[in-house]
N, C-alpha and C positions, 0 to 999 in steps of 0.2 A: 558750513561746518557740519560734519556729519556728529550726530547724536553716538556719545559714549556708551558702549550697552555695559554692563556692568557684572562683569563676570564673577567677581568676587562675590556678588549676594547669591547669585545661583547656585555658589559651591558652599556656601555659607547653608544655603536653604536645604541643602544635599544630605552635608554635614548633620544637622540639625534635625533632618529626619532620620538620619542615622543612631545618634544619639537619643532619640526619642524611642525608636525603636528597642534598642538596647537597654533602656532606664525603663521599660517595660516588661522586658524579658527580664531584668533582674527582681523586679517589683513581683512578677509570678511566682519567681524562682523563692522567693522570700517570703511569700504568701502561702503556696504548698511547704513547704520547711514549718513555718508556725504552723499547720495545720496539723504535720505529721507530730508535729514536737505537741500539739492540745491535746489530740489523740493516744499520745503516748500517756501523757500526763492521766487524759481521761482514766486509762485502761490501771495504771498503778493504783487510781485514787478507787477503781472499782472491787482491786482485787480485796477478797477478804481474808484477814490471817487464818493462818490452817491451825484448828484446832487440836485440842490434845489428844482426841480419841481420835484424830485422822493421822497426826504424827507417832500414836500408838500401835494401828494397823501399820500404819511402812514400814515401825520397826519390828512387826514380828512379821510379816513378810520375807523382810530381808534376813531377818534370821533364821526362818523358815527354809530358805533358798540356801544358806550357807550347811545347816544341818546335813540336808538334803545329799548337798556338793561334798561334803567329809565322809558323808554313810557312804556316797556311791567309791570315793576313794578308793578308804580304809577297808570296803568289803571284795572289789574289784581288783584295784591298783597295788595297792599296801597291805601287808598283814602285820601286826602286833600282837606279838605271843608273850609269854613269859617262859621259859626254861625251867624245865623242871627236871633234877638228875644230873650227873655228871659225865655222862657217856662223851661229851664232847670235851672234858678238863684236857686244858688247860684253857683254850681258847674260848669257848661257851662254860660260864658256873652255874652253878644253880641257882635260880633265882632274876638271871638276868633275862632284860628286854629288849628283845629281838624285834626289831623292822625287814621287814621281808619285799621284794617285789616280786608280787606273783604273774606279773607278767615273762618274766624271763626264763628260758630254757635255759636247762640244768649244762654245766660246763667242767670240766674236771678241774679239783681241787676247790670247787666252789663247796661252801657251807648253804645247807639245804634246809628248806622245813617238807617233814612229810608228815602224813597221815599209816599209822598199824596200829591195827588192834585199838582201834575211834582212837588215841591218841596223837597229840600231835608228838613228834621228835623230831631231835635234830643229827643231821649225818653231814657226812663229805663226802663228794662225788669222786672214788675211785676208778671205775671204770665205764665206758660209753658204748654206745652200740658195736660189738664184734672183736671186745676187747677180751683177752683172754687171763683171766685173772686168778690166782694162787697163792696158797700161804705156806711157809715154808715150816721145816721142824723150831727151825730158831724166832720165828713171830716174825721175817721179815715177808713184806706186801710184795707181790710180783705181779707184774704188767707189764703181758706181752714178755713173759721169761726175765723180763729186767727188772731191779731191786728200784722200786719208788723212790725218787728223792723226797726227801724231808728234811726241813731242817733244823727239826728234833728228832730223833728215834725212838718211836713208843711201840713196842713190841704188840703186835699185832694176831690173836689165836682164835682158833675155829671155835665158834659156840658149838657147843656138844647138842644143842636140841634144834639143830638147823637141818633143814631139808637140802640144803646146798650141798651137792659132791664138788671137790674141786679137783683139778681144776676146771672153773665155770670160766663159760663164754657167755658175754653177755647177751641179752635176744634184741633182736632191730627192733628201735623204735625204746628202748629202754636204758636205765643207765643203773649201777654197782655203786651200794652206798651204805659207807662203813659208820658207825656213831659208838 
């Protein structure tokens, strides 16, 4: 009788080393895990609360940084004026506050802030570079020989202490602005 060799404990022993292998690689895997997880713990139990004079610096920091961020705004981006007069009635009164974007080129019929005589005022942009502009006997505005639409009619007359002949052409690179 030939001797039964016995294959099932071979694969059995196979198995087993397999198993063994793998119930070690999880035991590592769960070993670094509780380590990273001590470590964590360690570094919470290390920190220390930020005091009041540290939470006092950040908050004026940050308010520092927002000041900073409005000034550059309001003096670059935005102007805020007040109105003063009524050269612009109906539309601008006196007294009201005006937000301005000083980044934008002037566009006809757009309301303007300008600088004469160190004050600030306010106009509307009648005429743009190479526009030929005129006032009539009757206070109607002319642009380019045509009657301005409006859609109100506020009678419009030559200041008597104006250096302006008209009819004025506008000069390139400028624009005509009535208040």
């Amino acid at each position: 009788m030939k001797p039964e060799i016995n294959t099932h404990k071979k694969m059995d022993n196979e198995e087993n080393e397999e198993l063994e292998k793998k119930g070690e690689a999880e035991d590592v895997k769960e070993a670094e895990e509780q380590q990273v997880s001590d470590n964590t713990q360690k570094r919470r139990k290390q920190r220390r609360p930020v005091s009041t004079k540290r939470l006092a610096v950040y908050l004026l920091i940050k308010l520092s940084v927002i000041a900073v961020v409005l000034w550059v705004v309001f003096t670059f981006i935005l102007g805020i004026t007040i109105n003063h007069g009524n050269s612009m009635h109906p539309a601008v009164n006196d007294g009201d506050l005006i937000v301005s974007l000083r980044l934008q080129n002037p566009y006809l019929n757009a309301a303007v802030l300008y600088e004469h005589d160190g004050k600030t005022r306010t106009g509307r942009v009648v005429g743009l570079s190479g526009n030929v502009i005129d006032i009539s006997e009757n206070g109607e505005l002319l642009i380019d020989g045509a009657i301005a639409s409006e859609d109100i009619f506020y009678p419009t007359h030559r200041a008597e202490d104006s250096d302006i002949q008209f009819p004025y052409t506008v000069e390139e690179g400028r624009a005509f602005i009535l208040n």
